[in-house]
DOGU-332159 format. One record per residue: x, y, z of N, C-alpha, C, O in turn. Coordinates in steps of 0.1 Angstrom, whole numbers, plus 2048, in hexadecimal, padded with zeros to 3 digits. Layout:
N
XYZXYZXYZXYZ/...
This chain:
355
2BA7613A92C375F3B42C57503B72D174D3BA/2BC7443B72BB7373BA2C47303AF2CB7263B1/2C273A3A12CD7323962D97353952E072E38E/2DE74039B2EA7483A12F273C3A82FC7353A5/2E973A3B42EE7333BD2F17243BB2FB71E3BF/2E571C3B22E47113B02F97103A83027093AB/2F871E39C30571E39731671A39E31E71139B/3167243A731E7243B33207163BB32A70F3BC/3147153C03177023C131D6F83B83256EF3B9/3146FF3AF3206F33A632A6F139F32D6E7399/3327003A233D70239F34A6FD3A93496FF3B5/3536F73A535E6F03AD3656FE3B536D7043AE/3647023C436A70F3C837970F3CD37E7053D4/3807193CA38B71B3D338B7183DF38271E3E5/39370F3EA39770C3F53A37153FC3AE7163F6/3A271A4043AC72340C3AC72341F3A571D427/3B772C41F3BB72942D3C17324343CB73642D/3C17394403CC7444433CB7474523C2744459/3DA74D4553DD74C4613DE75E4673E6765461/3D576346F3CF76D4763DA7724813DB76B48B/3DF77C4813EB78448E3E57924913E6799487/3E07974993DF7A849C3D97A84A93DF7A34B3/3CC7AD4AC3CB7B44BC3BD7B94BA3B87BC4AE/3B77BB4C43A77C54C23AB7D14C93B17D44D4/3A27D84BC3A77EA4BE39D7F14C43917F14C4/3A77F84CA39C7FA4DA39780B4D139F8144D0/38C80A4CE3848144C73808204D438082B4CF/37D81F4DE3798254E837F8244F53868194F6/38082A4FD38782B50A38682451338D82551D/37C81851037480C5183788015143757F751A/37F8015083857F85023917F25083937E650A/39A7FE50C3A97F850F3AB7ED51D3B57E651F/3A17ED5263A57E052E3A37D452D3A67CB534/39A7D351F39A7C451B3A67BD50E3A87B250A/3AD7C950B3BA7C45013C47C250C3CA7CB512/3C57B250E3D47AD5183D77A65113DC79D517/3D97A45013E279A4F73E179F4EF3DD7AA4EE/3E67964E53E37964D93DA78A4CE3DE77F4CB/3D07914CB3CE7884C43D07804B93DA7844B3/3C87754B33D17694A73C37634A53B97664AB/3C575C49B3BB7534973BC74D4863C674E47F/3B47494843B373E4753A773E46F39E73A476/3A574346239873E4583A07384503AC73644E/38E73244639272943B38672D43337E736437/38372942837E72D41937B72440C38071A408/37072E40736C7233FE3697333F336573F3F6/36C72E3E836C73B3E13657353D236A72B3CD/35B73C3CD35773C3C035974B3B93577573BC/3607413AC35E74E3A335575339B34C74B398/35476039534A76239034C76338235776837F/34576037734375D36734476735E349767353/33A77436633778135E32C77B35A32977D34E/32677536031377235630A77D3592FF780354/31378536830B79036A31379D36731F7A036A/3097A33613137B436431B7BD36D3267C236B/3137BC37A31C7C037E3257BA3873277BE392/3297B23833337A83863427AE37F34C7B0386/3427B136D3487B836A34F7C83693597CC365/3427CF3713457D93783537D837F35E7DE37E/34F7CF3883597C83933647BF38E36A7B7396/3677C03833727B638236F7A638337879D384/3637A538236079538436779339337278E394/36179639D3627953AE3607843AE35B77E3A4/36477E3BC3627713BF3567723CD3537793D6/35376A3C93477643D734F75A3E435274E3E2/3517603EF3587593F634D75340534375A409/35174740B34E74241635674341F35F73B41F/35474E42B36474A43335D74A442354751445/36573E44B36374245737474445B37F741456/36F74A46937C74F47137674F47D36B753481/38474448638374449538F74B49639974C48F/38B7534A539375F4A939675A4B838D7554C0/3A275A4BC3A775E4CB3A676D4CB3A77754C1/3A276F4D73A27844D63AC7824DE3AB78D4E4/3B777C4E33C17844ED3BB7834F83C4786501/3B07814FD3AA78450B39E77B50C39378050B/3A076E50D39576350C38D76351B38275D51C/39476D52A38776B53337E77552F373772531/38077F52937878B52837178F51C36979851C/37778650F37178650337177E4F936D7804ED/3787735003797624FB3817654EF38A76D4EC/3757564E93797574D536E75A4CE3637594D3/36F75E4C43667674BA36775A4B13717534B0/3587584A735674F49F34D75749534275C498/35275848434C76047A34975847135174F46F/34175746C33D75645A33575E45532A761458/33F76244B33B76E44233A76943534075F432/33376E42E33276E42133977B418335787416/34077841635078640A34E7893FF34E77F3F8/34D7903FC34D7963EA3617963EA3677A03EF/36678E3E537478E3DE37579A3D23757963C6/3777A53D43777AF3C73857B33C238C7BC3C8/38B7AD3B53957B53B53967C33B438C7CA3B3/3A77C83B53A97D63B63B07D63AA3B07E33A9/3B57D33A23BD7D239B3BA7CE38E3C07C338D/3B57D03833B37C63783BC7BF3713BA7B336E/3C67C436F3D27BB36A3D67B536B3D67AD362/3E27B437A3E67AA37F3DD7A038B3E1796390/3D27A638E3C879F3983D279C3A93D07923B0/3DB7A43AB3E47A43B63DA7A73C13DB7A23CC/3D17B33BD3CC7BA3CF3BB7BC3CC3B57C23C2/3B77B53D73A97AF3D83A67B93E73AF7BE3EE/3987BC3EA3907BF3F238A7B23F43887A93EC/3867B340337A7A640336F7AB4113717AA41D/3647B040A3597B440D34F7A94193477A2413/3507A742B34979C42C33F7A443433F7B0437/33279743832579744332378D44532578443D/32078C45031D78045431777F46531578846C/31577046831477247932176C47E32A767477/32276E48F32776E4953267684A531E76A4AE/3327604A732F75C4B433875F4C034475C4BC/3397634CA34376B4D33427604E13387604E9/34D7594E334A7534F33467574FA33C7524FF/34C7634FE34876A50834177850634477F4FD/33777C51032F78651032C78D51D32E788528/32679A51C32A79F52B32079953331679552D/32179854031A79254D31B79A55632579F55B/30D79A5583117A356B31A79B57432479F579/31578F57632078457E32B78157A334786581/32F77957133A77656E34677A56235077355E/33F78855C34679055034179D55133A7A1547/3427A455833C7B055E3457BD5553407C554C/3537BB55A35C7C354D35B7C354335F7CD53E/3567BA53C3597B252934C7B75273427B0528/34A7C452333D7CC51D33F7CF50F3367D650A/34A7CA5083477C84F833E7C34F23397C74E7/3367B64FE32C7B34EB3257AF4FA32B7AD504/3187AF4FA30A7B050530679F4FC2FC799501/30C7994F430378E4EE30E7864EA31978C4E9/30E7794E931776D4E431176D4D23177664C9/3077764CF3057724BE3057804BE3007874C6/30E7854B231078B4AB30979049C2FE78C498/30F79849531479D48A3237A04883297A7490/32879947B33479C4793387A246B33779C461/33D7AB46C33D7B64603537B745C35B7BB464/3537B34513627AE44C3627BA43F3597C0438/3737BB44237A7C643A3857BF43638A7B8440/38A7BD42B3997B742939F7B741C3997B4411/3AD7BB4203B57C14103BC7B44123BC7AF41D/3C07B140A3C67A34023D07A43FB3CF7B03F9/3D97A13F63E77A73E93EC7973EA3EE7923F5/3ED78F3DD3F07863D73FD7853D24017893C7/40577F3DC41577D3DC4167773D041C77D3C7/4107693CB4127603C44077553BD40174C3C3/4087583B33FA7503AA3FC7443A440174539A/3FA7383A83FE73139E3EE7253A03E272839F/3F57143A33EC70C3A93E97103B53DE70A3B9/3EF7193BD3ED71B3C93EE72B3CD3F87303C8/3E77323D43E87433D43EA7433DF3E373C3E7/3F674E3E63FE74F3F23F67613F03F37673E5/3F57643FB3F37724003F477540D3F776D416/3F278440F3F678A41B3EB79641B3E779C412/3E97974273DB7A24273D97A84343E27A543C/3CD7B143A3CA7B84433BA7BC4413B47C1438/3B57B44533AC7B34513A77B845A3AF7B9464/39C7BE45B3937C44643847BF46737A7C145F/3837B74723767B04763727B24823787AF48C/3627BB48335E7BF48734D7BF48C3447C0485/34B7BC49A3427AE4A033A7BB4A533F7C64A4/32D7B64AA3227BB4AF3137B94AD30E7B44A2/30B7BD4B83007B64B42F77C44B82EE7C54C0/2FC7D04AE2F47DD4AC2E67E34BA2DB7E64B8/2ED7E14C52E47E54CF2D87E04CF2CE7E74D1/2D77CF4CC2CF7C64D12CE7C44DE2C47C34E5/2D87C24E12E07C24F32E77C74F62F07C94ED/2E77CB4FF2F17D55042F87CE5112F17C5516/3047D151930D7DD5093107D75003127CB4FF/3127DE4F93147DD4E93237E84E43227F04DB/32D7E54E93347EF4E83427E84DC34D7EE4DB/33D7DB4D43427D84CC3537D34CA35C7D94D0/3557CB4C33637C84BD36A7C74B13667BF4A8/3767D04B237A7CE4A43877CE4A938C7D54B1/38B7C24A03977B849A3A17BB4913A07B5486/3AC7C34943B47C34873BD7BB4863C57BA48F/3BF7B14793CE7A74773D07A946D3C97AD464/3DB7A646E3E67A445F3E379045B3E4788465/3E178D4533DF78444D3E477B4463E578243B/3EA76B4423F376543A3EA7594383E5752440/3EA75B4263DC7504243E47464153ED74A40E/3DD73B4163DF7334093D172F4013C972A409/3CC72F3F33C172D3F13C771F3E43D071F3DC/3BE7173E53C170D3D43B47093CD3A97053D2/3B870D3C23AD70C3B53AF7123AB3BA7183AB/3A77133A03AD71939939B72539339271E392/39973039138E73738E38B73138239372D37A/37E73138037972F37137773A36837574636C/37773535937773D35236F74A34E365746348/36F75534E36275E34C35975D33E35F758334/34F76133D34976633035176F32635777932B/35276E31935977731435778331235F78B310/34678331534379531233879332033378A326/3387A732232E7A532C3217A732B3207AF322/3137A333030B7A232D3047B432F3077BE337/2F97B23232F37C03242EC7C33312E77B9336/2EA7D133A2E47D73442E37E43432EA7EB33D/2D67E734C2DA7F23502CF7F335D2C47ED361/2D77FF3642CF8023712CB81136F2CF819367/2BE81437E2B981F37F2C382A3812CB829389/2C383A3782C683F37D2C484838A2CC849393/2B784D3892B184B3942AA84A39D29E848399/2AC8493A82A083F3B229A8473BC2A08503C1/28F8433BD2858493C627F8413D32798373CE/27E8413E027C8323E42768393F227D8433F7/2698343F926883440926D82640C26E81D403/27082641827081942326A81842F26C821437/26280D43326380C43F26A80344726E7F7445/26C80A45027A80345827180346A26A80A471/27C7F246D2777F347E2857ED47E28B7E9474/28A7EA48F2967E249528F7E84A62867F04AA/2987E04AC2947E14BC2A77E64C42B27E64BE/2A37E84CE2B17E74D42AF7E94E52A67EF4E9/2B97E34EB2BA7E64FA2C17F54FE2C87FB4F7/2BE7F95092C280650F2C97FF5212C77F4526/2D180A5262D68065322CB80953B2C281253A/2CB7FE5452D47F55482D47E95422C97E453F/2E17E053F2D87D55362CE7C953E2CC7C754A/2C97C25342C07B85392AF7BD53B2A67B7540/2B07CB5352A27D453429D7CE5292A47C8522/28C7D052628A7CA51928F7D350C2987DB50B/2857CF50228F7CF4F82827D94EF2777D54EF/2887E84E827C7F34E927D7F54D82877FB4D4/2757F04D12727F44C42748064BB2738124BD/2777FF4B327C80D4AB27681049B279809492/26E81D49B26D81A48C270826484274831489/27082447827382C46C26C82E46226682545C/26C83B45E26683B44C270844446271850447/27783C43F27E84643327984742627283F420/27F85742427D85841428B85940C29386240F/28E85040229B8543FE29D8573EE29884E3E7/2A38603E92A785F3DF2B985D3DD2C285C3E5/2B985C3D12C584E3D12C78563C12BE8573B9/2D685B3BD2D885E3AF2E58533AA2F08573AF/2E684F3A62F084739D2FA8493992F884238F/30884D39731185539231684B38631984F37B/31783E38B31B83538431682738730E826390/31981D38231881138331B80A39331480339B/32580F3933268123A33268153AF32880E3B9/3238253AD3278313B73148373B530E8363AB/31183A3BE3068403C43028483CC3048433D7/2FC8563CE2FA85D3DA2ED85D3DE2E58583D7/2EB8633E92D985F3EE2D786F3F72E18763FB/2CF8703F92C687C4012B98774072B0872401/2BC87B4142B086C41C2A78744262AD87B42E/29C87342729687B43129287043D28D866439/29387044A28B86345128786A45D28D874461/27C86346126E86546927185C47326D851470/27885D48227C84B49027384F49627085B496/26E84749A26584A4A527183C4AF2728314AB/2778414BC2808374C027D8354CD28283E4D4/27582C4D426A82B4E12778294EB27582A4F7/2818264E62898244F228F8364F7297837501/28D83D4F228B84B4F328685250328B85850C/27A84D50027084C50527384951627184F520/27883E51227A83452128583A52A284839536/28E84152429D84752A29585552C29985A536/28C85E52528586752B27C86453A27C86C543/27685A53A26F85454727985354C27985A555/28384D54A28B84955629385856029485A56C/29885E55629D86B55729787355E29F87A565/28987755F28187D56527687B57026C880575/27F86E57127586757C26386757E25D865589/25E86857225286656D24E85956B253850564/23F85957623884C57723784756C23D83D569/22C84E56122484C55722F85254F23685C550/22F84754523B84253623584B52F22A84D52A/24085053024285D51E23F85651324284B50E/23486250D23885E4FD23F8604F524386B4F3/2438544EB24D85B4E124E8664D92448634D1/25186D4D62548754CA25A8754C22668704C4/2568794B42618744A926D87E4A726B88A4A7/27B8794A628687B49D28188348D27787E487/28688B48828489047A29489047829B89747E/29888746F2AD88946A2AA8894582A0886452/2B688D4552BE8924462C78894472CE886451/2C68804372D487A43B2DF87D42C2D8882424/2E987B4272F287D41C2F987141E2FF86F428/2F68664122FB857412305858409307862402/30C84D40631384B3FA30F8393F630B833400/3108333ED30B8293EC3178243DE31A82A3D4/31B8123E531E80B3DB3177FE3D73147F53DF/3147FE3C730A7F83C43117ED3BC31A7F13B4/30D7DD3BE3107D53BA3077C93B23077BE3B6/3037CD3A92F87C83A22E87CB3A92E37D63A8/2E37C33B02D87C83B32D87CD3C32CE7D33C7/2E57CB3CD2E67CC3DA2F27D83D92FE7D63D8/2EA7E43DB2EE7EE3E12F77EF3F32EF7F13FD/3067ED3F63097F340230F8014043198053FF/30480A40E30781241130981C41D309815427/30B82942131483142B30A83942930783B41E/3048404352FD84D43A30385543D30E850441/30386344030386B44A2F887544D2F587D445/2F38754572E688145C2E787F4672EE87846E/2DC88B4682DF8964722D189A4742CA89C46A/2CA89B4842C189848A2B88AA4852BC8B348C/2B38AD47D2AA8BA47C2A18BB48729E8C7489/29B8B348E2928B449E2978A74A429889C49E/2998A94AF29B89F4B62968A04C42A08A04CC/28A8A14CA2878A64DC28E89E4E428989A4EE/29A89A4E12A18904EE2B18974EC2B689D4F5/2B58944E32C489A4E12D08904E92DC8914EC/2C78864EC2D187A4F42DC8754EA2E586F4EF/2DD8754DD2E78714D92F087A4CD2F58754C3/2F08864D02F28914C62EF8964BE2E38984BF/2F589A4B12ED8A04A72EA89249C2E188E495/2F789049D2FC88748C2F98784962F98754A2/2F686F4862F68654832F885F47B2F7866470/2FB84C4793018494702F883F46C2EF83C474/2F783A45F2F082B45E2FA8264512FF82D448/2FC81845330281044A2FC8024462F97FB450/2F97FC43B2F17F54392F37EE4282FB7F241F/2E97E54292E77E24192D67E04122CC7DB417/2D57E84032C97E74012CA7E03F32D47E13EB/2BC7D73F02B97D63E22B57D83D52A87DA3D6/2B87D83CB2B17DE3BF2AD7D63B22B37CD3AD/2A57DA3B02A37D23A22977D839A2927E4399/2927CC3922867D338B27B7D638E2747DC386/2767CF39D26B7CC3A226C7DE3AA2757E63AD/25C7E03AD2627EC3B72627ED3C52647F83CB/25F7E03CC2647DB3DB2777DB3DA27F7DB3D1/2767DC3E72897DB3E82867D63F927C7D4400/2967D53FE29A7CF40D2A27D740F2AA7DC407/2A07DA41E2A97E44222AF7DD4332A67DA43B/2BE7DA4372C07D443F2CF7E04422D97E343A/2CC7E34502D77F14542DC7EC4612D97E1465/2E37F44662E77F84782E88094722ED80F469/2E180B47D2E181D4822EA81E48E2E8817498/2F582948D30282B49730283F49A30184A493/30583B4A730C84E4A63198494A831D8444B3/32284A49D32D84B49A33083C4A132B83249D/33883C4AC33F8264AF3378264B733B8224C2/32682B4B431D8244C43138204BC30D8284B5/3108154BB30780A4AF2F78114B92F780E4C5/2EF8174B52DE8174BA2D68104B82CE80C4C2/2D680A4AC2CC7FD4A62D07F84992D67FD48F/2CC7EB49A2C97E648E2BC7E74852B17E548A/2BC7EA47A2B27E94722AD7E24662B77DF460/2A17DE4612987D545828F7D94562897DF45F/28A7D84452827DF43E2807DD4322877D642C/2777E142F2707E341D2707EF41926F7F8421/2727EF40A26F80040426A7F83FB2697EC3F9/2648093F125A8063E82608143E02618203E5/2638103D026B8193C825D8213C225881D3B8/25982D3CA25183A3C025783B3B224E83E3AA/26283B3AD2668433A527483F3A127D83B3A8/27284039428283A38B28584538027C84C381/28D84937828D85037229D84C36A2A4847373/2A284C3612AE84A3592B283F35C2AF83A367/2BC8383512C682B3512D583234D2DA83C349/2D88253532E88223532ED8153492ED80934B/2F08193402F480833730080333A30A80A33A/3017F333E3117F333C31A7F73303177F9324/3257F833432D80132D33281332E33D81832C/32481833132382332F32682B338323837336/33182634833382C34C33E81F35733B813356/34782335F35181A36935181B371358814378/
């Protein structure tokens, strides 16, 4: 990873630029009195391309490594200022031929002027925190290639700080986009290098994250996890998973005390959920999508189903990292951090041998 990166430094990157028009979409019904404009804004960029020295890089079309920040007017600067991102982007094309239509994959942090206040931002219950997470979606289409690349795109950026603070009731940004980038990509490897990955995977994790409950400004109640997952391969890279997990979620607990007007603090009890993932794998960093569904749950405070989205790592060692947000559907519960430990491998994938 250090000679990855050492590489990328030393490569001369694309410079770019683009001008931001759309509005924040009011996801929930608590949303709509903070859209009184429209919003605008401007990022800029630094882009490295990639060689093919790795495999799955050519999976991907030889994808670019991008640096982007983006300052945001939201349309409503008493109630939700400006938003401040740097993300890190996977540039992937869509296209192999003409290289016209790019995806660009980002994460990053996040900074929001404004945040809710009992005193002086009482309404503006989008984001409970001035630091964020900021999670980027954006389609791209390349008007014109030359010394200089003109495009037009639609992007989706999307802030929160996963029920660290509350409220936590989140923002997402949609704009239409007009960007210029200058450089020119370097050349790739002529062939791609040999690989192969596990077919399949066997893995526990332990997982913890904390989060706040109403009303805000309560402390802040720890949360843990033990999954078991297995993980089948379909390809290079498409993946599905079957997940068993064990919460024990103390903030549970506390809304039971509160609820029942009980002196002496409940104990927690554990959560038992199923989950059905799908996973896209990009050399050794797996991102992927849950769905499950609570098999015991003694509280029922947030329904049946739940969601978790995240990214995990792979390689040859059999430790891995596991870094999520757990949601019932657009209501973020926690964020999550963790280790697994791979029981069990079984079959390869070679490059080539599958797309």
């Amino acid at each position: 990873m250090a000679l990855e990166l050492s590489q990328l430094v030393a490569q001369r990157p694309e410079l770019g630029c683009g001008v931001h028009f759309g509005f924040i979409a009011p996801h929930n019904q608590q949303m709509h009195h903070l859209i009184t404009g429209h919003s605008f804004g401007v990022n800029v960029f630094a882009q490295w391309s990639t060689e093919g020295r790795k495999a799955w890089e050519w999976d991907y079309r030889l994808p670019s490594h991008r640096l982007d920040y983006m300052v945001l007017n939201t349309g409503n600067l008493y109630q939700l200022g400006y938003q401040h991102a740097l993300t890190y982007q996977l540039h992937v094309p869509l296209d192999g031929q003409t290289r016209r239509q790019y995806l660009n994959l980002g994460l990053g942090p996040a900074y929001a002027t404004k945040k809710w206040d009992i005193v002086t931002n009482r309404q503006g219950h989008a984001l409970g925190s001035h630091f964020n997470a900021a999670l980027v979606l954006d389609y791209e289409w390349m008007m014109y290639k030359r010394s200089s690349h003109w495009s037009i795109g639609v992007r989706l950026t999307h802030l929160s700080n996963g029920a660290f603070a509350v409220p936590n009731a989140g923002t997402n940004n949609l704009s239409v986009h007009f960007g210029v980038a200058f450089g020119k990509p370097r050349s790739p490897m002529p062939t791609a290098p040999k690989d192969s990955i596990d077919r399949w995977n066997w893995s526990v994790y332990a997982i913890a994250g904390v989060k706040e409950i109403q009303p805000p400004t309560t402390r802040k109640f720890p949360i843990y996890t033990l999954q078991s997952a297995w993980l089948y391969q379909v390809n290079r890279k498409s993946a599905f998973a079957l997940q068993a997990d064990i919460m024990a979620n103390t903030s549970n607990a506390a809304i039971a005390t509160k609820a029942r007007e009980d002196r002496a603090r409940q104990r927690t009890q554990p959560q038992v959920g199923f989950a059905l993932g799908y996973q896209i794998r990009f050399g050794s960093l797996g991102l992927f999508i849950h769905q499950g569904f609570y098999a015991v749950d003694p509280y029922g405070y947030d329904g049946t189903l739940y969601n978790r989205f995240g990214l995990r790592t792979f390689g040859s060692s059999a430790w891995s990292f596991h870094i999520a947000l757990k949601t019932h559907f657009a209501k973020a519960d926690h964020g999550e951090i963790g280790v697994g430990y791979c029981i069990g491998r079984t079959g390869k994938i070679q490059r080539g041998t599958a797309s």
